[in-house]
C-alpha positions as YAML, in Angstrom:
chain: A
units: angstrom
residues:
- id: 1
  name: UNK
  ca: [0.00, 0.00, 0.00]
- id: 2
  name: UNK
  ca: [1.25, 3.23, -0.81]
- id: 3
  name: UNK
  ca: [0.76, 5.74, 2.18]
- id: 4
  name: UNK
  ca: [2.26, 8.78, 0.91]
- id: 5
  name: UNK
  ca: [1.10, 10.22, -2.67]
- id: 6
  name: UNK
  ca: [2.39, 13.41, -2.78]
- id: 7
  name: UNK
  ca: [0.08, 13.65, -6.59]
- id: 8
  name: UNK
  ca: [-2.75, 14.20, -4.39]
- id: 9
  name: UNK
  ca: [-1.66, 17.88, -3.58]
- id: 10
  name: UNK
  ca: [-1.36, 18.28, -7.37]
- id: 11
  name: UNK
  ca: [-4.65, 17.02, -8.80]
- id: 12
  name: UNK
  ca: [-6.15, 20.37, -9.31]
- id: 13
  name: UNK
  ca: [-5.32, 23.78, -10.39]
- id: 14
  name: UNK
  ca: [-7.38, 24.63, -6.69]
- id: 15
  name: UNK
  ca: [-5.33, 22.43, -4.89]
- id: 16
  name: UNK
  ca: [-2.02, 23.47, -6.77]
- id: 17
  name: UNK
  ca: [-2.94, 27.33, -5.82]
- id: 18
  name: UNK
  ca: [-3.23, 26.44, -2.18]
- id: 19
  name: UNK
  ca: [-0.06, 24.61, -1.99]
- id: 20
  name: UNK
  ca: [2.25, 26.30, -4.36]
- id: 21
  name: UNK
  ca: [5.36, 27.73, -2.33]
- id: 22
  name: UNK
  ca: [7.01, 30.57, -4.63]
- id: 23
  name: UNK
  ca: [4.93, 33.46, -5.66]
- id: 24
  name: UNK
  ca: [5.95, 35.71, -7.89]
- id: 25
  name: UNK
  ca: [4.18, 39.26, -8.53]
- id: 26
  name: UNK
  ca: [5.28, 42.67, -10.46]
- id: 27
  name: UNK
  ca: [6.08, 44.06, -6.97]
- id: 28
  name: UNK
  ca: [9.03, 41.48, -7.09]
- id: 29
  name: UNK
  ca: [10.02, 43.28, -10.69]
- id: 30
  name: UNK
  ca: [12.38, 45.82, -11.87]
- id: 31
  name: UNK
  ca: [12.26, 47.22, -15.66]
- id: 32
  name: UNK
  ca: [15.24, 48.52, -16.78]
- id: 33
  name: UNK
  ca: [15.35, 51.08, -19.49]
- id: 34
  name: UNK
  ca: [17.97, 52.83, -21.19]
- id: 35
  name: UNK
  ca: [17.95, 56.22, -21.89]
- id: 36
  name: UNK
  ca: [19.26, 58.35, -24.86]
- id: 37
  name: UNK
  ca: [19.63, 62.34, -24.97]
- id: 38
  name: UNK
  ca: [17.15, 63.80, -28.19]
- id: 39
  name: UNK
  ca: [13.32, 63.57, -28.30]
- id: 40
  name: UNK
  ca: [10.78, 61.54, -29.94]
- id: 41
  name: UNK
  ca: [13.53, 58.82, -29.58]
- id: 42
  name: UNK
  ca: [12.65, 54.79, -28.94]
- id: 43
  name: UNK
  ca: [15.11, 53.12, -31.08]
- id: 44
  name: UNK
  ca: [14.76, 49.43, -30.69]
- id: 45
  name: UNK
  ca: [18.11, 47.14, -28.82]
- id: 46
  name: UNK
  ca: [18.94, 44.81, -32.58]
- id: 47
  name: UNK
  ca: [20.33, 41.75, -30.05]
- id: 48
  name: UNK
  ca: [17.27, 42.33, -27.73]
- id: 49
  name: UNK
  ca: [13.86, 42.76, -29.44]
- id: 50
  name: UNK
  ca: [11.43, 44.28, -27.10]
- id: 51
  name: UNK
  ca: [13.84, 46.46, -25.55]
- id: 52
  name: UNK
  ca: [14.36, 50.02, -27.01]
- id: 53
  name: UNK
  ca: [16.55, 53.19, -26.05]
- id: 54
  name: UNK
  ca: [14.22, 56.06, -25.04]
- id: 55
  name: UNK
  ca: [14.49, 59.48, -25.15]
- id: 56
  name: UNK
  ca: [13.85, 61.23, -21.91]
- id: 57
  name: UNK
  ca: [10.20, 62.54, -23.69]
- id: 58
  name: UNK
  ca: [9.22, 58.93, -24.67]
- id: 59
  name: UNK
  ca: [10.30, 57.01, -21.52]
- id: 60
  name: UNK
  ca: [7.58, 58.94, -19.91]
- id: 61
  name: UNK
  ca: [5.56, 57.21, -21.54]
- id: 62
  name: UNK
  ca: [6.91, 54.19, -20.97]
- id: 63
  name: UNK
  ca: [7.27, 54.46, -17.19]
- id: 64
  name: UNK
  ca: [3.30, 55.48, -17.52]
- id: 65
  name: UNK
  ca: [2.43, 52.26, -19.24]
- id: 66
  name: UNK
  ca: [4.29, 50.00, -16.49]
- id: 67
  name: UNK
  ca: [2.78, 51.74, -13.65]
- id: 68
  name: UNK
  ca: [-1.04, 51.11, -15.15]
- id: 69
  name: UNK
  ca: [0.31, 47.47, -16.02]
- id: 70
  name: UNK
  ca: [1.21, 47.61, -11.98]
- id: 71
  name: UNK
  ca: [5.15, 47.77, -12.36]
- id: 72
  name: UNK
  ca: [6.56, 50.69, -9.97]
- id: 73
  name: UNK
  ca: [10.50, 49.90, -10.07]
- id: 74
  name: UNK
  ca: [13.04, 50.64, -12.62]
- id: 75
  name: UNK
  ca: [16.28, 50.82, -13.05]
- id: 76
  name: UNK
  ca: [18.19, 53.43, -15.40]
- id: 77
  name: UNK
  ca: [20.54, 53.24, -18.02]
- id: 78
  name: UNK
  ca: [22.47, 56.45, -20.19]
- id: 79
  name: UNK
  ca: [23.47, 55.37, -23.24]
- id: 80
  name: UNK
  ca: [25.67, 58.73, -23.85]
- id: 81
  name: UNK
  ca: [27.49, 60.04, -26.54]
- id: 82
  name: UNK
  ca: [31.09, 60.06, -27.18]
- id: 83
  name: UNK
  ca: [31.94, 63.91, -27.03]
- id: 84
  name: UNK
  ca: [30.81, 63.55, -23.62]
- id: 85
  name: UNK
  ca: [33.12, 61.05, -22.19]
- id: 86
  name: UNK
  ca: [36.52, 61.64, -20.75]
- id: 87
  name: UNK
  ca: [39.11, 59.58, -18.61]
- id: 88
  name: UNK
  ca: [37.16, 60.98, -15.19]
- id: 89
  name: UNK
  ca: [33.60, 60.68, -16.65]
- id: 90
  name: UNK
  ca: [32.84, 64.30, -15.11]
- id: 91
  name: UNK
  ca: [29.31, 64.56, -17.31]
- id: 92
  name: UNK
  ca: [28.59, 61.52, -15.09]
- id: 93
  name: UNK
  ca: [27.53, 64.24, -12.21]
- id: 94
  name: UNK
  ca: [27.22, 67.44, -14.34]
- id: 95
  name: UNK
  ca: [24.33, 69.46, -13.92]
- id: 96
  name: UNK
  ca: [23.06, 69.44, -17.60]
- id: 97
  name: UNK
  ca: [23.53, 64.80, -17.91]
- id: 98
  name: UNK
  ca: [20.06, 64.22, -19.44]
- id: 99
  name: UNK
  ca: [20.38, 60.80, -17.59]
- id: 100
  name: UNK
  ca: [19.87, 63.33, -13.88]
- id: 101
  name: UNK
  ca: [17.46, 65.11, -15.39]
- id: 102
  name: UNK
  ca: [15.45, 62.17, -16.94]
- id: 103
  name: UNK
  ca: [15.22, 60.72, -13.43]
- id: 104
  name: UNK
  ca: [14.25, 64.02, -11.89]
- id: 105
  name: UNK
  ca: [11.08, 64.39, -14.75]
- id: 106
  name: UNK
  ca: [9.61, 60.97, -13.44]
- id: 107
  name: UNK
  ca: [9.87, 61.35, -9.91]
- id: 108
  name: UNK
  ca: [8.39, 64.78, -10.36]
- id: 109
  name: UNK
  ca: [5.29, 63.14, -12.48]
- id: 110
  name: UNK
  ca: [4.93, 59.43, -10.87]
- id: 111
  name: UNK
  ca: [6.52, 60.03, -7.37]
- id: 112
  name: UNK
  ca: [5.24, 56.61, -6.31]
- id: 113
  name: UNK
  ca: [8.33, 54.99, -8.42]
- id: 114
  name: UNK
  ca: [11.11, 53.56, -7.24]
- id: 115
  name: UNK
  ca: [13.81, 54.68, -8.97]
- id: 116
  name: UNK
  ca: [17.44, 52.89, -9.46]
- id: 117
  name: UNK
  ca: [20.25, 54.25, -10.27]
- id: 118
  name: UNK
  ca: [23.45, 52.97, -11.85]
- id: 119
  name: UNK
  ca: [26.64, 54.00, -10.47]
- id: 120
  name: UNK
  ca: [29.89, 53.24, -12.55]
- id: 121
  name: UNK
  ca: [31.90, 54.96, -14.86]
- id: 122
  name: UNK
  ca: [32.13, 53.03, -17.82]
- id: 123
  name: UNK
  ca: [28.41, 54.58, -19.64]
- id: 124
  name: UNK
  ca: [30.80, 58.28, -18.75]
- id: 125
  name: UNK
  ca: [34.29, 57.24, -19.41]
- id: 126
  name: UNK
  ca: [36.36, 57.17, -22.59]
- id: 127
  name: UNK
  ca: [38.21, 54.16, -21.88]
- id: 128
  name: UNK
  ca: [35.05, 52.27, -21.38]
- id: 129
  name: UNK
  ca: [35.99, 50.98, -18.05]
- id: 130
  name: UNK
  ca: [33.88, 51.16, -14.70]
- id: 131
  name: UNK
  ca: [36.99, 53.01, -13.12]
- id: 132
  name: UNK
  ca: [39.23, 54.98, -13.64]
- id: 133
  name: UNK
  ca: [42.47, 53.98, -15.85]
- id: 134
  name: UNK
  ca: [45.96, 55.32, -15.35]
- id: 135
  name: UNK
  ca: [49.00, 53.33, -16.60]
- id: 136
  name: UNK
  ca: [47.36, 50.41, -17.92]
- id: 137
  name: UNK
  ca: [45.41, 49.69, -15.11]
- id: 138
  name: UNK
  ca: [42.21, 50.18, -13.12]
- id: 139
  name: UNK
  ca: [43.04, 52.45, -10.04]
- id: 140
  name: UNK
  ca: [40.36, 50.99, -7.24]
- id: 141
  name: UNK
  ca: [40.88, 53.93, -4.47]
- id: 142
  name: UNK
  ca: [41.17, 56.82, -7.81]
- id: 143
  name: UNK
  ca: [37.99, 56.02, -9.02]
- id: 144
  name: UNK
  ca: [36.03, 55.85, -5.28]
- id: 145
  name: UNK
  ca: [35.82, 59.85, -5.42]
- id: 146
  name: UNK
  ca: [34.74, 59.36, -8.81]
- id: 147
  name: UNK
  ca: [31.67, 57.59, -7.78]
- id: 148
  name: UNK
  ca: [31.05, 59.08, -4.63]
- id: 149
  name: UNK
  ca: [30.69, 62.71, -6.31]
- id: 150
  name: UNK
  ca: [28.45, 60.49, -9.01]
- id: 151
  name: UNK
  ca: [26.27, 58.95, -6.11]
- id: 152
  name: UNK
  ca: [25.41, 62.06, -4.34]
- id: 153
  name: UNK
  ca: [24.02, 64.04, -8.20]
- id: 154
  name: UNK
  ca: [21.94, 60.86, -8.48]
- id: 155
  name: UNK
  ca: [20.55, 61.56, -4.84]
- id: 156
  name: UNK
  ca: [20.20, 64.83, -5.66]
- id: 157
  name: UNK
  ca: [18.36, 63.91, -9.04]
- id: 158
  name: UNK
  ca: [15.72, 62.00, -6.79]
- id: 159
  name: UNK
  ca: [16.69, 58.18, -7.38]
- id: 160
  name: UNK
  ca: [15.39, 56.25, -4.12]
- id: 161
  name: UNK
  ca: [17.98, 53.98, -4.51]
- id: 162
  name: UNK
  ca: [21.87, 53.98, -6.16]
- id: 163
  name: UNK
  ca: [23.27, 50.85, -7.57]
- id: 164
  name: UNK
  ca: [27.31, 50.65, -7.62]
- id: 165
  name: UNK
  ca: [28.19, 48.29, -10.63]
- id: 166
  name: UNK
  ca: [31.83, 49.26, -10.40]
- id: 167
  name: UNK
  ca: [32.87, 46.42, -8.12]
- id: 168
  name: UNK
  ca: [35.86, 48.60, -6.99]
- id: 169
  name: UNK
  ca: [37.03, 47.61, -3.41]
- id: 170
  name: UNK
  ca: [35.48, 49.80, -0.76]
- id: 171
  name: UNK
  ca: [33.05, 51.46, -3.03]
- id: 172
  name: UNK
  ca: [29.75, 50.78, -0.92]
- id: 173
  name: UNK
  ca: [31.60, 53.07, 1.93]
- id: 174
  name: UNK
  ca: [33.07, 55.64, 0.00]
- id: 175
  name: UNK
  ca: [29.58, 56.16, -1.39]
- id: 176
  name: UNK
  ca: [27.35, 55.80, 2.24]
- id: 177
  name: UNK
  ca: [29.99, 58.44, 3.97]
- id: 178
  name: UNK
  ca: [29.35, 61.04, 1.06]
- id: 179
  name: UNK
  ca: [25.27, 60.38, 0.80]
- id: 180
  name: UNK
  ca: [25.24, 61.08, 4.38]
- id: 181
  name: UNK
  ca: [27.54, 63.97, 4.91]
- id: 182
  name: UNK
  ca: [25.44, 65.12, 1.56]
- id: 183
  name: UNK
  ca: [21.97, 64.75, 3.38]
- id: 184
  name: UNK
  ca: [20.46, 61.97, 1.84]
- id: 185
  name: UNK
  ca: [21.08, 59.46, 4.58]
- id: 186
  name: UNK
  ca: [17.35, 57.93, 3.39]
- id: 187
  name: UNK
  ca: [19.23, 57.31, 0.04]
- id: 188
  name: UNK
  ca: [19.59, 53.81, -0.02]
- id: 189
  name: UNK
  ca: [22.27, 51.43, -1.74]
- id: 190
  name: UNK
  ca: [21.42, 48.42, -4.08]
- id: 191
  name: UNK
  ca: [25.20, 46.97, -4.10]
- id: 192
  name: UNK
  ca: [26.22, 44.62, -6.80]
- id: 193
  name: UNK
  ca: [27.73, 42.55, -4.31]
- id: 194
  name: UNK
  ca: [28.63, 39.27, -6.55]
- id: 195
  name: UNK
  ca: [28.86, 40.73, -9.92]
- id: 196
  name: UNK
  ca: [30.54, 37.98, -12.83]
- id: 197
  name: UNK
  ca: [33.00, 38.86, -15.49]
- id: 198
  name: UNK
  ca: [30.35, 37.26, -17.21]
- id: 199
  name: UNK
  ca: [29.92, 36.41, -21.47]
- id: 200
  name: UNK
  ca: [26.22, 37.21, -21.02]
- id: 201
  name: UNK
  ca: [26.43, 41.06, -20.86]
- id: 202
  name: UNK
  ca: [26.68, 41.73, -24.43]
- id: 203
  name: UNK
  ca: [23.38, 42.99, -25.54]
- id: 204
  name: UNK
  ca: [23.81, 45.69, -22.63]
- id: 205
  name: UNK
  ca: [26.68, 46.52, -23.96]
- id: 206
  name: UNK
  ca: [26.10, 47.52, -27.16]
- id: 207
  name: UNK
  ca: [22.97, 49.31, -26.05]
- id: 208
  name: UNK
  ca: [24.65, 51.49, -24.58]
- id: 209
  name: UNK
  ca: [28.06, 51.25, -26.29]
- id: 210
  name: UNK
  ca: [30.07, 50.98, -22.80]
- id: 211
  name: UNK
  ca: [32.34, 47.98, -23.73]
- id: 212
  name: UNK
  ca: [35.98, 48.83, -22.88]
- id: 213
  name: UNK
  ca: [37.63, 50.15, -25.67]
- id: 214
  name: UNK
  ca: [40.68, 48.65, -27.86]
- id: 215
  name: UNK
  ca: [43.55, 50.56, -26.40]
- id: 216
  name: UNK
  ca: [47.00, 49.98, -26.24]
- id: 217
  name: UNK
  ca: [48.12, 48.69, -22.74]
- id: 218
  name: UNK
  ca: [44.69, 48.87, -21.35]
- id: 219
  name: UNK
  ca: [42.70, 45.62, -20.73]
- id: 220
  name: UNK
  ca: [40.39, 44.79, -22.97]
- id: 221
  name: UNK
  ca: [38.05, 43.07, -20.57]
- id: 222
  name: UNK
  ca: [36.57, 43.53, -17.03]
- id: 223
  name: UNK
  ca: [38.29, 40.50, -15.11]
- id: 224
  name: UNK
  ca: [40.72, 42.42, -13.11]
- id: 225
  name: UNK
  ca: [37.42, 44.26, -10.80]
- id: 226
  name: UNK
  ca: [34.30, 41.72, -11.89]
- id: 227
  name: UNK
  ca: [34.46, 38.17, -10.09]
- id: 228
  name: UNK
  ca: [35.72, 34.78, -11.67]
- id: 229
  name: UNK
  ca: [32.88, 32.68, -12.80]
- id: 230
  name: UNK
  ca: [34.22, 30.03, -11.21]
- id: 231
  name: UNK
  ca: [34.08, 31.20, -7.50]
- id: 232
  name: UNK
  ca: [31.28, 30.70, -5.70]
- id: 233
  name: UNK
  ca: [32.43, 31.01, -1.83]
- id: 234
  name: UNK
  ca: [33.81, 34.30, -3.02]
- id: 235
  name: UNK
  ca: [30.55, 36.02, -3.00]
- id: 236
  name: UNK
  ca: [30.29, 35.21, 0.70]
- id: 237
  name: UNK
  ca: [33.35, 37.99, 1.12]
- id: 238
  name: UNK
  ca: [32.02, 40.63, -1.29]
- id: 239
  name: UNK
  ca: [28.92, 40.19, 0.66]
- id: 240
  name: UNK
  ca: [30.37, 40.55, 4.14]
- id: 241
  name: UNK
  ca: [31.92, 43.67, 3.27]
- id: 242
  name: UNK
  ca: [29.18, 45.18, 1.35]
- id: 243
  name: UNK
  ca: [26.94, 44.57, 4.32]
- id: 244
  name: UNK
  ca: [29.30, 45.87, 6.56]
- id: 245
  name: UNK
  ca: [29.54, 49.26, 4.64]
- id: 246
  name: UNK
  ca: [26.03, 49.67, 4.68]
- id: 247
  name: UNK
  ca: [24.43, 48.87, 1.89]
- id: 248
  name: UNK
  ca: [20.93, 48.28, 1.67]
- id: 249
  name: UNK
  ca: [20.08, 45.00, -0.81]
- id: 250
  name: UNK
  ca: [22.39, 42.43, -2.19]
- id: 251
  name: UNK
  ca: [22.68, 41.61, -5.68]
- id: 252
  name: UNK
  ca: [24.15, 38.93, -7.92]
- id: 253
  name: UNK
  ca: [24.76, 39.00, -11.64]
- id: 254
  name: UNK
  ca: [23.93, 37.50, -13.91]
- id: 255
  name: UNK
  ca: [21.06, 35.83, -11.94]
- id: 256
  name: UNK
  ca: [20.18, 32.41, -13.99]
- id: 257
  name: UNK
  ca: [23.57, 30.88, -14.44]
- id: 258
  name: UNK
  ca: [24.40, 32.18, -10.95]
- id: 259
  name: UNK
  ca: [20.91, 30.54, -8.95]
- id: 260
  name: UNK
  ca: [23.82, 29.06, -6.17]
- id: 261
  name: UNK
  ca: [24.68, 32.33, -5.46]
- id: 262
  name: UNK
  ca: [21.97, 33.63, -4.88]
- id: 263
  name: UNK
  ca: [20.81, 30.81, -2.76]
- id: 264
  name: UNK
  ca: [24.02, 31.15, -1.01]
- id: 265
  name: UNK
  ca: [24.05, 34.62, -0.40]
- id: 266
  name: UNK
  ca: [19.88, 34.06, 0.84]
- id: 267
  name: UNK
  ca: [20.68, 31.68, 3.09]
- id: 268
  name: UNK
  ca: [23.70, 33.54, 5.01]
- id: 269
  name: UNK
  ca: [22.54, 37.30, 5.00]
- id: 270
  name: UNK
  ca: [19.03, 38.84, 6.19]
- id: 271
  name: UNK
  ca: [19.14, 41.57, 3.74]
- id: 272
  name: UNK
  ca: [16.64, 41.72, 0.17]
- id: 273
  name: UNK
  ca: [19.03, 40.04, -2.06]
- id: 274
  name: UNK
  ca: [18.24, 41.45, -5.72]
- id: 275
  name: UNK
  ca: [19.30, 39.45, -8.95]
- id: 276
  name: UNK
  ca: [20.08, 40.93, -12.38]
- id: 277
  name: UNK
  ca: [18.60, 38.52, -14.82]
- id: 278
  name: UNK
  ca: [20.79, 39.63, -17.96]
- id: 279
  name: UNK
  ca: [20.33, 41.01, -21.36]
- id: 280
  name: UNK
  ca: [22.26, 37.47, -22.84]
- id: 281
  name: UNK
  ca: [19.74, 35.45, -20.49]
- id: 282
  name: UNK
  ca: [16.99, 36.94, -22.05]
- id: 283
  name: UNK
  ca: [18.65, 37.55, -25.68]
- id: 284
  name: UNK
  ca: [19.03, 33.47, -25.88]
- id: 285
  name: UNK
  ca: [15.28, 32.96, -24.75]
- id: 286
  name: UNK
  ca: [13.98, 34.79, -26.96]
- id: 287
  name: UNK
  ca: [16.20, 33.66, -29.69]
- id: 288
  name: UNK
  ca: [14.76, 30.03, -28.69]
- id: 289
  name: UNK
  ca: [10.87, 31.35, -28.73]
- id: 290
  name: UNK
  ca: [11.17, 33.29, -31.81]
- id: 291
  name: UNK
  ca: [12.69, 29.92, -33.83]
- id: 292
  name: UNK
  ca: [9.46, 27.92, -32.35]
- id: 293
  name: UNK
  ca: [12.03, 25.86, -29.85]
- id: 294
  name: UNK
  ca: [10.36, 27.53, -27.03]
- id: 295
  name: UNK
  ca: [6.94, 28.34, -25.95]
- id: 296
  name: UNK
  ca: [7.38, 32.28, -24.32]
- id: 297
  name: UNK
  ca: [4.15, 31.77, -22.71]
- id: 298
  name: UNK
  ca: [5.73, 29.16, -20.78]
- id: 299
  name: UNK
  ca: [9.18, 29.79, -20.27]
- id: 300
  name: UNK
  ca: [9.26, 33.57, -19.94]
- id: 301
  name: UNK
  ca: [7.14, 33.17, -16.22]
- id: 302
  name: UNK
  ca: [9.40, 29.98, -15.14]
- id: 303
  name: UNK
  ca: [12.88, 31.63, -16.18]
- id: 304
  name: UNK
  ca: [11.82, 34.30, -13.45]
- id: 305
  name: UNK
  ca: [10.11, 31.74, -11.32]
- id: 306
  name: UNK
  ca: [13.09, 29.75, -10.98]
- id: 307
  name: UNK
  ca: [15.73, 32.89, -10.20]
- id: 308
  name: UNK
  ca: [12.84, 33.67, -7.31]
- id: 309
  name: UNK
  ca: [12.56, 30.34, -5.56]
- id: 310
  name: UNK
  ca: [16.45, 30.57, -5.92]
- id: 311
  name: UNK
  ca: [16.22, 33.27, -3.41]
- id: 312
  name: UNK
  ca: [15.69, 36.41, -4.96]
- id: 313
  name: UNK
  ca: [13.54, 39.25, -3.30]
- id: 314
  name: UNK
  ca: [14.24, 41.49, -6.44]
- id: 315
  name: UNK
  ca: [14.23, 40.44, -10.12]
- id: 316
  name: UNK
  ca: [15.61, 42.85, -12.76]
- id: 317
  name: UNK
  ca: [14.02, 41.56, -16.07]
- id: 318
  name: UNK
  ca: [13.79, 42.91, -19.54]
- id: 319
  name: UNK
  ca: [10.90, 40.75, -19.00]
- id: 320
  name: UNK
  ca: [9.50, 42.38, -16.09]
- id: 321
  name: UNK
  ca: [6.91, 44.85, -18.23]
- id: 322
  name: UNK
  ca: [6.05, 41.42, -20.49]
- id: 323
  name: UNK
  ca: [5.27, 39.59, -16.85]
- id: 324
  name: UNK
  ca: [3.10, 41.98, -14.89]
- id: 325
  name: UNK
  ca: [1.13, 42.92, -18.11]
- id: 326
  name: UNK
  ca: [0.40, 39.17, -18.78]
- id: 327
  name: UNK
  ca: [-0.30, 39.22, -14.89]
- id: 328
  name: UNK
  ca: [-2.83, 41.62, -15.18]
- id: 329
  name: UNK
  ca: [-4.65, 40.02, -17.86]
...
């Protein structure tokens, strides 16, 4: 005789309901949208259909559309041009960045978002690094003022809350002591704590044409600051220190070849721990849905199912919009 059938608990969509263990709403969402200086802009992302660069008139829009879909949280992206970068990224806190002013406009006409920066210099700097470079290599404790001074404009500018993507050494610090001695000690901190040197970043990157550039004695990649794909236990430092320096949520990337870190980083530390499901994660979905291999109906929801029961009290999705709209319905 069988005694246990654990099919019983499955033999309805009622009983399914009442005994399913991960939930997953739009409140657990983040949209990210990149931004682009002009008007009556929304050029669409070739290696990610469905995702466009706005201009700060059209995203507006956007933004409006979310919020009646029921998506409040976004995180922000400048895709800026050339003449505007240098080796210190200074336009990254000047008063006239559209990317500032952008993020003002929304607050100022949907207050109820929630706002996310991205703090970094590589979308500002010439050598398309996310520090700063001086004689062939990225100087960690050069680029800290960098940010900081970039952290506090963003404050200013109304995000609710700033997320370092740098992973420069002591960054999460540098950036609490000047948000506080600026007066925005409610300005919270997304850190991306365990953040990959990862192969999956590449439709980001050309959306907002921030790979590092060819130079001569510079390196041509990010694995001297972003971690080794192979470490896992590694995370467990970048997270001690990040929660040490205050910040506020956690976050791996990329989030679905990475589910172990997230679990990991879940199951030792009691802050939110946010997960950056990448433009390659979704690129290679899609690429599968659009040939027929997939069914998007079905593995768009479970994709972002799976990185939540991983863990994750934040998703960042190109998918996110897609998700609560189909929610809605």
């Amino acid at each position: 005789m069988i005694i246990r059938r654990p099919r019983r608990n499955r033999a309805s969509a009622a009983i399914r309901s009442m005994t399913q263990e991960t939930h997953l709403g739009p409140e657990h969402l983040v949209q990210p949208l990149f931004l682009i200086d002009g008007q009556n802009i929304r050029q669409e992302v070739a290696s990610l259909p469905g995702t466009f660069r706005f201009s700060p008139d059209r995203v507006l829009q956007e933004v409006e559309d979310c919020l009646q879909a029921g998506l409040t949280n976004f995180i922000l992206f400048p895709a800026v041009a050339d003449g505007l970068k240098n080796k210190t990224a200074s336009y990254s806190y000047h008063p006239d960045n559209f990317y500032l002013k952008t993020a003002t406009a929304i607050k100022r006409r949907f207050p109820e978002t929630c706002l996310i920066s991205d703090v970094a210099m590589d979308p500002y700097n010439s050598d398309g690094h996310d520090g700063y470079v001086r004689d062939g290599k990225i100087q960690n404790d050069e680029t800290l003022p960098i940010l900081a001074r970039m952290a506090v404009a963003q404050a200013a500018a109304g995000f609710d809350l700033l997320g370092p993507s740098d992973m420069m050494d002591g960054r999460v610090a540098a950036l609490r002591e000047a948000l506080d001695e600026a007066g925005f000690a409610d300005t919270g901190i997304m850190s991306y704590t365990a953040k990959y040197a990862s192969a999956f970043y590449g439709p980001f990157r050309t959306a907002l044409d921030s790979a590092p550039r060819d130079l001569e004695n510079v390196p041509k990649d990010k694995k001297t600051y972003q971690m080794n794909p192979a470490n896992r236990r590694e995370a467990l430092i970048e997270a001690e220190l990040d929660a040490a320096e205050g910040a506020d949520f956690l976050m791996v990337k990329p989030a679905l070849h990475y589910l172990d870190v997230i679990h990991l980083l879940k199951e030792n530390f009691d802050l939110p721990i946010a997960a950056y499901h990448v433009s390659g994660e979704c690129a290679m979905l899609l690429a599968a849905c659009r040939n027929s291999w997939l069914d998007y109906e079905q593995a768009m929801p479970e994709t972002l199912l799976s990185i939540r029961r991983a863990g994750a009290d934040v998703i960042i999705s190109y998918f996110a919009k897609d998700f609560a709209l189909r929610s809605k319905s």
